[in-house]
C-alpha positions as CSV (number, residue, x, y, z in Angstrom):
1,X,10.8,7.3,-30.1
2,X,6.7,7.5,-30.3
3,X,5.6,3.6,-30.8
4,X,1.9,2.5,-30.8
5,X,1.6,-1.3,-31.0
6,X,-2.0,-2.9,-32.0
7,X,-2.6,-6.7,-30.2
8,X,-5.6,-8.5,-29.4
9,X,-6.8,-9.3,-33.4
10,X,-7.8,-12.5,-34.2
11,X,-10.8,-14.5,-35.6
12,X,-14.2,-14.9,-34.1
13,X,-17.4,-15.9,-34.6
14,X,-20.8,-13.5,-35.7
15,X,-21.7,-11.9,-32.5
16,X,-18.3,-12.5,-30.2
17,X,-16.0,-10.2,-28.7
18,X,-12.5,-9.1,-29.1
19,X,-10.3,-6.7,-27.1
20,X,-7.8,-4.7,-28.8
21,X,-4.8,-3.2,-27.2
22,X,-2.6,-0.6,-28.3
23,X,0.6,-0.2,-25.9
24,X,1.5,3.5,-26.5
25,X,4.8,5.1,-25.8
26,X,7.3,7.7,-26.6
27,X,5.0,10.9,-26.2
28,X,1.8,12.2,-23.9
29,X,-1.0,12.4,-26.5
30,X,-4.0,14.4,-26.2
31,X,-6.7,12.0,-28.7
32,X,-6.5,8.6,-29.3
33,X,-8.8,6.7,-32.0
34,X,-9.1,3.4,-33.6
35,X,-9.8,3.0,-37.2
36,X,-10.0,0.0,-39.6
37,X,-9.8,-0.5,-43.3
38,X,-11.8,-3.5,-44.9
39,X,-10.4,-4.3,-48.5
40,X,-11.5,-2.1,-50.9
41,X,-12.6,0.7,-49.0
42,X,-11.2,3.7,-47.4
43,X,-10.0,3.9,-43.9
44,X,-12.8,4.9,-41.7
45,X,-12.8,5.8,-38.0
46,X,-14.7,3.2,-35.5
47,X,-14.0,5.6,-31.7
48,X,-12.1,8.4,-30.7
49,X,-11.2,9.6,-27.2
50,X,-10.3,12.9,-26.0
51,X,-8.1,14.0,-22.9
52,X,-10.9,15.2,-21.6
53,X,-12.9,12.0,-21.6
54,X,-15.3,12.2,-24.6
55,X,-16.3,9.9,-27.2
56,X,-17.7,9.4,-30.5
57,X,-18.0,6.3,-32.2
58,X,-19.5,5.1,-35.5
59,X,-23.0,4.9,-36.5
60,X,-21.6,1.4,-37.3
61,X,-20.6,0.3,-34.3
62,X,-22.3,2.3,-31.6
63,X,-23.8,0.2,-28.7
64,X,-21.1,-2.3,-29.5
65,X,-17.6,-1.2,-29.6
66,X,-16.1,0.8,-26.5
67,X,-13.1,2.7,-26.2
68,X,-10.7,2.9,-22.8
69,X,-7.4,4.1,-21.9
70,X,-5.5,3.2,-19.1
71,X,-3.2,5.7,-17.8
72,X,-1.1,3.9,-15.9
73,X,-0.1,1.2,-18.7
74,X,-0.6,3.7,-21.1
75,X,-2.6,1.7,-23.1
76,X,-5.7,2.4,-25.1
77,X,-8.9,-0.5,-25.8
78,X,-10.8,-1.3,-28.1
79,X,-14.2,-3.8,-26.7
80,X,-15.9,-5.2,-29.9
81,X,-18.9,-7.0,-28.8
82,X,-22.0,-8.7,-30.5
83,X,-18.9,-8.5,-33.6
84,X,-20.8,-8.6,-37.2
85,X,-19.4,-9.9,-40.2
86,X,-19.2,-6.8,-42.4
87,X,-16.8,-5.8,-39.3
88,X,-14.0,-7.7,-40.6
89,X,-11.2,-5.1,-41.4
90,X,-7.2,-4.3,-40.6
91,X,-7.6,-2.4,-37.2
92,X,-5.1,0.6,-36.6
93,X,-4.3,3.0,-33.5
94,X,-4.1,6.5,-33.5
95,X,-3.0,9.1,-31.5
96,X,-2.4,12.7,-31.4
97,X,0.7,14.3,-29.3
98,X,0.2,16.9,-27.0
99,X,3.2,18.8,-27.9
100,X,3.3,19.0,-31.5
101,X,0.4,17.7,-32.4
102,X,1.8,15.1,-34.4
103,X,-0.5,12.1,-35.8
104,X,0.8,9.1,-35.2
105,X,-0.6,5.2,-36.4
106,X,0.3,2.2,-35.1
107,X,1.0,-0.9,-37.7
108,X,-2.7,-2.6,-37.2
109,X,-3.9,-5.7,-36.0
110,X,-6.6,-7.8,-38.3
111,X,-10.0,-8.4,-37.0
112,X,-11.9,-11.3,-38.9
113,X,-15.2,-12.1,-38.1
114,X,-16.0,-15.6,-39.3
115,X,-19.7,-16.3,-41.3
């Protein structure tokens, strides 16, 4: 059974910092990726990462959000620093599978950043 479990959401203030987590199980996956959705617009990516090690992030977020995986926990991070109000959106994990290449989303965690 593939699972991927968001954590870490919460509120905070204009420029603090949450960590997301997103327990992953069930499958060896080769890209992970964290979107959000603010009300009333689409779902957008924020990071990916590759098995290889590369990432991309959003012109939005660049310089302030960072994406991690640890292998041994299987878990992937999300570090939102200097965190802006217009950043205030339903976080979800994603992954691909390696074998299959099956998308998978986690249920999402929210993210509200307080004015």
């Amino acid at each position: 059974q593939v699972q991927l479990v968001e954590s870490g959401g919460g509120l905070v203030q204009p420029g603090g910092s949450l960590r997301l987590s997103c327990a992953a199980s069930g499958s060896i996956f080769s890209v992970y990726a964290w979107y959000r959705q603010a009300p009333g617009k689409q779902r957008e990516m924020v990071a990916t990462l590759s098995s290889g090690g590369s990432r991309n992030y959003a012109d939005s977020v660049k310089g302030r959000f960072t994406i991690s995986r640890d292998n041994a926990k299987n878990t992937v991070y999300l570090q939102m620093n200097s965190l802006k109000p217009e950043d205030t959106a339903v976080y979800y994990c994603n992954a691909v599978s390696l074998l299959g290449a099956r998308i998978y989303w986690g249920r999402g965690t929210q993210v509200t950043v307080s004015s």
